[in-house]
N, C-alpha and C positions, 0 to 999 in steps of 0.2 A: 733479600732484606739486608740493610745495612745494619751496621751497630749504631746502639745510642751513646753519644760521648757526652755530651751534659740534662742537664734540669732543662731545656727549655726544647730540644727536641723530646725528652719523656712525655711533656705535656702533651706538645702539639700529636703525638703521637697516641697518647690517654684520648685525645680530643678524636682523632680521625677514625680510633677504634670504638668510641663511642657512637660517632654520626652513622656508622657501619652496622655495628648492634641495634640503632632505632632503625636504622631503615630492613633490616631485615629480618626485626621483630613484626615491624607491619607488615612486610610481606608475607610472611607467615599467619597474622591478623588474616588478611586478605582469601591467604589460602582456604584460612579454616571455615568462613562466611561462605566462599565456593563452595565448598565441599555441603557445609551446613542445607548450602541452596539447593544445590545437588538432589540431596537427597529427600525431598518434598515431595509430597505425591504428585500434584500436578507435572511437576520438572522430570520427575520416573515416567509417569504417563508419557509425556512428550517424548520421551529419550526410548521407550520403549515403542512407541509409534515409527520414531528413527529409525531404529536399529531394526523392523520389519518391514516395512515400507523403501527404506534406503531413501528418504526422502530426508534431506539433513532438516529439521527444524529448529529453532529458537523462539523461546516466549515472545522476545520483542518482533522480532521477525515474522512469527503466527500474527501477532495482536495486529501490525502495521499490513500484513498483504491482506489480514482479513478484514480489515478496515478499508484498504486500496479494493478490494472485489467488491464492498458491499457498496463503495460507491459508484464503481462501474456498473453495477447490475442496475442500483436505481437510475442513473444517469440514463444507460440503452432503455431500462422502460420508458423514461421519459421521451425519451429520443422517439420509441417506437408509438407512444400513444400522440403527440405530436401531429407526427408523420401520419397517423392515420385519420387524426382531422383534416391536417392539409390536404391529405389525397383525398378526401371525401368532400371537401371544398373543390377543389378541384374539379371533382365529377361531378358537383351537381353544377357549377359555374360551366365547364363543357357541355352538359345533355340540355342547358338551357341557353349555350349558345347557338348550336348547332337548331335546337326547337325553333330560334326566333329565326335562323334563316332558312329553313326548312315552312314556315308560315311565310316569310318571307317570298321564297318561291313560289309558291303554292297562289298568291296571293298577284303576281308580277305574272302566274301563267292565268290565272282565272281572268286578270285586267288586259288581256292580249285575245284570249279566247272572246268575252266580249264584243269587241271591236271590229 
């Protein structure tokens, strides 16, 4: 640190040690809301779930994958009830193609027999 030789590095220097003091009064602000949040039950719960599980969790983290599962799982159901119209469409449109050519036959040997 140099020396101060007049009035107007004191200031500027009054000034830089002030900017320094706000900025790490908030940071200390900041700390203390951490810490404050910290210790909530739900945020112990989760921190406590962590630390047995080894599974790192975070509230926004929980909220957002459990949000991303809940739509994957309705999505696959939808996907699967879908899917099990189509293929039920499907099978009754196959057992009634197959029927009409199957009478078909049936129908092509009787008009042969016949004759």
């Amino acid at each position: 640190m140099t020396a101060i030789r007049n009035a107007g590095e004191l200031r500027m220097e009054i000034k830089r040690l002030r900017t320094l003091t706000a900025s790490q009064e908030k940071q200390i602000k900041t700390d203390i809301e951490n810490i404050g949040d910290s210790l909530k039950p739900g945020n112990l719960l989760l921190s406590f779930f962590s630390s047995v599980t080894g599974i790192r969790l975070e509230k926004k983290e929980f909220l957002r994958d459990g949000i991303a599962y809940g739509l994957s799982l309705l999505i696959r159901k939808f996907i699967l009830k879908t899917e099990m119209k189509l293929e039920s469409k499907l099978a009754e449109w196959a057992d009634s193609f197959f029927q009409k050519v199957r009478d078909f036959m049936k129908s092509d040997k009787q008009g042969e027999d016949q004759d």
